[in-house]
C-alpha positions, 0 to 999 in steps of 0.5 A: 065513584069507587072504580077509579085506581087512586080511589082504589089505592086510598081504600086498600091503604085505609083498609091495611091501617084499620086492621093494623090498629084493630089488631093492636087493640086484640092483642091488648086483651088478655084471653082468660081461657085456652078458648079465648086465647085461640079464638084470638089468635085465629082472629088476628091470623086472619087480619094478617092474611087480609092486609097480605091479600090487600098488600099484594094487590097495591103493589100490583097498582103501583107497578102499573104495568098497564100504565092505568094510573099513570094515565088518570094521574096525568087526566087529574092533572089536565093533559089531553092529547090537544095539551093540557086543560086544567079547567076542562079537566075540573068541570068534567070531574064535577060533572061526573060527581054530580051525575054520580048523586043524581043517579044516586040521591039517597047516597051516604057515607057509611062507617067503615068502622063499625064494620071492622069492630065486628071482626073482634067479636067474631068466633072463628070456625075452627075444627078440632075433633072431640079427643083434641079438645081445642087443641089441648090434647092431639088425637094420634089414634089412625097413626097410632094404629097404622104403626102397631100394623107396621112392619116397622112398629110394634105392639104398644100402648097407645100412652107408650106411642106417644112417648116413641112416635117422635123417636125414629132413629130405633127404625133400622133404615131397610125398614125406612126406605120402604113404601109403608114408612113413608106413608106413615111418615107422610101422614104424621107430618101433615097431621101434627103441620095442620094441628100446629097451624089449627092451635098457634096460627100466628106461627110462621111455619115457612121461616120455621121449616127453612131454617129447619132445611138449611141446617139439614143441608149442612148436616146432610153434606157433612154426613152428620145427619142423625141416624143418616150418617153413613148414607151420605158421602161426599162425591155420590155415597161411597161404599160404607167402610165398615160393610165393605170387604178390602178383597185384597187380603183374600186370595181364594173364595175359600176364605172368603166363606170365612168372613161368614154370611152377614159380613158377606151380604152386607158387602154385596149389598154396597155394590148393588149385587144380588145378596142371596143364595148359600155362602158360596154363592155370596162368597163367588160372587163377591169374588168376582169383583176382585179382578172384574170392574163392577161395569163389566160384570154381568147384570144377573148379578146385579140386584134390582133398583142396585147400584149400577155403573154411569159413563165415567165409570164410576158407582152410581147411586142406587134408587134408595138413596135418591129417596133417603134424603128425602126421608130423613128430611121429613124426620128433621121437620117432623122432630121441630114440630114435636119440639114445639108441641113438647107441652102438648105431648106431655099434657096428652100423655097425662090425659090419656094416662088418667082416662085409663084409671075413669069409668065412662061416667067418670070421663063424661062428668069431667068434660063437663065440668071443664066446659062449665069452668071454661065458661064460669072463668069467662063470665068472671072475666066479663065483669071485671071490677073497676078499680083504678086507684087500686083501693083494697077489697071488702067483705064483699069482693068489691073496692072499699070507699075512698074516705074509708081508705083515707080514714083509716090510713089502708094504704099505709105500710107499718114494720115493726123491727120487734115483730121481725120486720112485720108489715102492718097495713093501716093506722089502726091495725099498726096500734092494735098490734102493741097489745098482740102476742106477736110484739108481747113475745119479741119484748120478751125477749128482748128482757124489757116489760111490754108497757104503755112507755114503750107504745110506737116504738118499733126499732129494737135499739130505740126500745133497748135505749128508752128501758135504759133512761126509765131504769136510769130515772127510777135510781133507788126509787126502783122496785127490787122484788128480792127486798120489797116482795113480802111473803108470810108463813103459816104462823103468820111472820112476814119476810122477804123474798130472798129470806123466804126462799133462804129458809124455804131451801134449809127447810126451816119453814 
């Protein structure tokens, strides 16, 4: 029944738009921890990897090269080679449906669904090694080891590694056409392509690195290709003109031994020719390319793997240089790849940093402490707490009951200009607030008593405009503490205020 080509096209289309809706759903779910958030990532790369699978098999289909579904459409549709016979064409399809269920009597139609549920719940296998942690920390100890061996590295810490592995432009380039170099080279592009691809598999590196290709072609063409820039020259790597002597402004190789035995072999070196022996070997030598054409020297004075000489006559370019392009483009990719994993170099400095400072027992107890937590934070995510109408939280971290909520006015906002702008969350802590030290103290201010009058009102110019009408109102009536407050003596008199303090002050009393 299934073997048919449209009933093989329908399924791989239902397939693709199941897997489709099923990742729209994953990425719907926010990961609480860095597991979660890997373990989802891998799940959708391999749902993607399956609908490109099952795309290119489709596309196989509808090319038809061997014309299988243009002949079973052409079957449905009744054409024979006596004509076309719809009828004849309907009863031979029952009669294959029928013999179809009576071969198989116990048939069902199965679920597909529950099937592509199970993806989702799935934990991908994916291999970290117990430095990296799942991907939080990168674990460089072979290549770190492998550069301190070098002849091009150095002594260093591993921490110190970490902060120079990146950086290759203090290699001086000799050391960088050599066969170690790139070996290490290699290793460490393939290490840190196969860590990004293990901790962001929804990347896509291609469209990454051809981007990367395209401006290092540019670059390489324009000579401008850091730490390459007199390598590459237009028309086949002309000589460097800073390394190379102009011969004619010496007329003997007297003067030549002037110029001193590094200038010297760093012009014997851009024409191929052997660089060693005494200055006036090297000085000779050189020399002799002055009136002689480099084609028609001798080829004993020609390094191995130098610059020999093609049929036009012109300098080739040396075996080097066929690998240096090469060279200074896996540093191009292998500089992106440490752009991107910028955040993960840092947090691995820092780890490696703090490891340093921890005894063993130290170091064990906080890897299991970070399991533990990992695992807490995901079972407090599990139990996520049903609130849809967004009602405040209780003493006991759950919703609080919606008639509460209503009673009390929860959900209403309360500012008082008073108390500088303060917001007050609900009817009864708004009236609660009249009686605080907050409000008490911007009524202080403001020169105005703190009384049950001036209760729900919280603008400062309508408190200003109400003391003014309760001052207005009382008139004479108004109490005036310098002539109605009563003070006695020890003797017994009664004065005012103001008399009081008078003869206080001319110490009469």
């Amino acid at each position: 029944m299934s073997s048919t080509v449209l009933e093989v096209t329908r399924a791989a289309h239902e397939e693709v738009e199941r897997l489709e809706r099923l990742i729209v759903k994953e990425l719907q779910n926010e990961p609480s921890t860095n597991k979660d958030r890997l373990y989802q990532s891998h799940r959708v790369r391999n749902m993607i990897d399956t609908i490109s699978s099952t795309t290119e098999k489709l596309i196989e289909i509808y090319e038809d090269n061997d014309n299988a579904r243009k002949d079973e459409i052409a079957a449905f549709g009744g054409q024979t080679a006596t004509g076309i016979n719809v009828f004849s064409a309907f009863y031979d399809r029952l009669k294959e449906i029928r013999e179809y269920h009576r071969k198989h009597p116990v048939a069902r139609v199965v679920d597909a669904s529950d099937d592509f549920e199970a993806l989702l719940k799935e934990e991908p296998q994916v291999e970290f090694s117990g430095e990296e942690a799942l991907g939080r920390y990168l674990d460089m100890h072979e290549l770190y080891h492998q550069y301190v061996n070098s002849k091009f590295g150095e002594p260093i810490e591993y921490s110190a590694y970490l902060d120079v592995f990146s950086d290759t432009d203090k290699i001086p380039r000799k050391m960088k056409m050599t066969r170690q170099y790139r070996e290490y080279l290699t290793n460490l592009l393939e290490y840190l392509l196969y860590f990004f691809q293990r901790t962001e598999p929804l990347q896509d590196l291609d469209r990454i690195f051809s981007k990367v290709t395209t401006e290092f072609e540019e670059n390489w063409a324009a000579g401008k290709v850091q730490g390459w820039e007199n390598d590459n020259q237009e028309n086949g790597h002309v000589p460097d003109q800073h390394a190379a002597i102009d011969l004619d402004y010496y007329s003997t190789v007297e003067e030549l031994v002037e110029v001193g035995p590094e200038r010297l072999k760093e012009a014997l070196a851009v024409l191929g020719l052997k660089t060693g022996g005494t200055v006036q070997q090297r000085a000779e030598r050189l020399f002799l390319t002055k009136h002689t054409p480099l084609e028609k020297l001798d080829k004993k004075h020609f390094a191995k793997g130098g610059r020999g000489v093609d049929k036009n006559g012109v300098a080739a370019v040396p075996q080097e240089d066929g690998s240096s392009k090469e060279i200074a483009l896996m540093e191009a990719k292998m500089t992106k790849l440490c752009d991107l994993l910028e955040e993960t170099i840092a947090r691995t400095k820092d780890n490696v940093v703090k490891k340093q400072a921890l005894t063993y027992e130290e170091i064990e107890a906080e890897r299991e402490e970070e399991e533990t937590q990992e695992d807490t934070e995901s079972e407090d995510e599990e139990q996520q707490i049903y609130n849809p109408l967004k009602l405040p939280m209780g003493w006991d971290g759950k919703p609080i009951p919606y008639w509460l909520y209503k009673l009390h006015g929860l959900g209403q906002e309360f500012k008082c200009e008073i108390c500088g702008n303060y917001s007050y969350w609900g009817r009864r802590a708004f009236e609660r607030h009249f009686k605080e030290w907050r409000h008490q103290h911007g009524m202080r201010c403001l020169g105005i008593p703190n009384t049950k009058n001036f209760n729900e009102i919280t603008s400062i110019e309508e408190a200003k405009e109400l003391w003014k009408k309760i001052q207005q109102r009382q008139g004479v009536n108004k109490w005036r503490p310098d002539l109605e407050e009563e003070y006695e003596d020890k003797e017994g008199n009664i004065y005012n205020k103001k008399t009081y303090a008078d003869l206080q002050r001319q110490g009469l009393i």
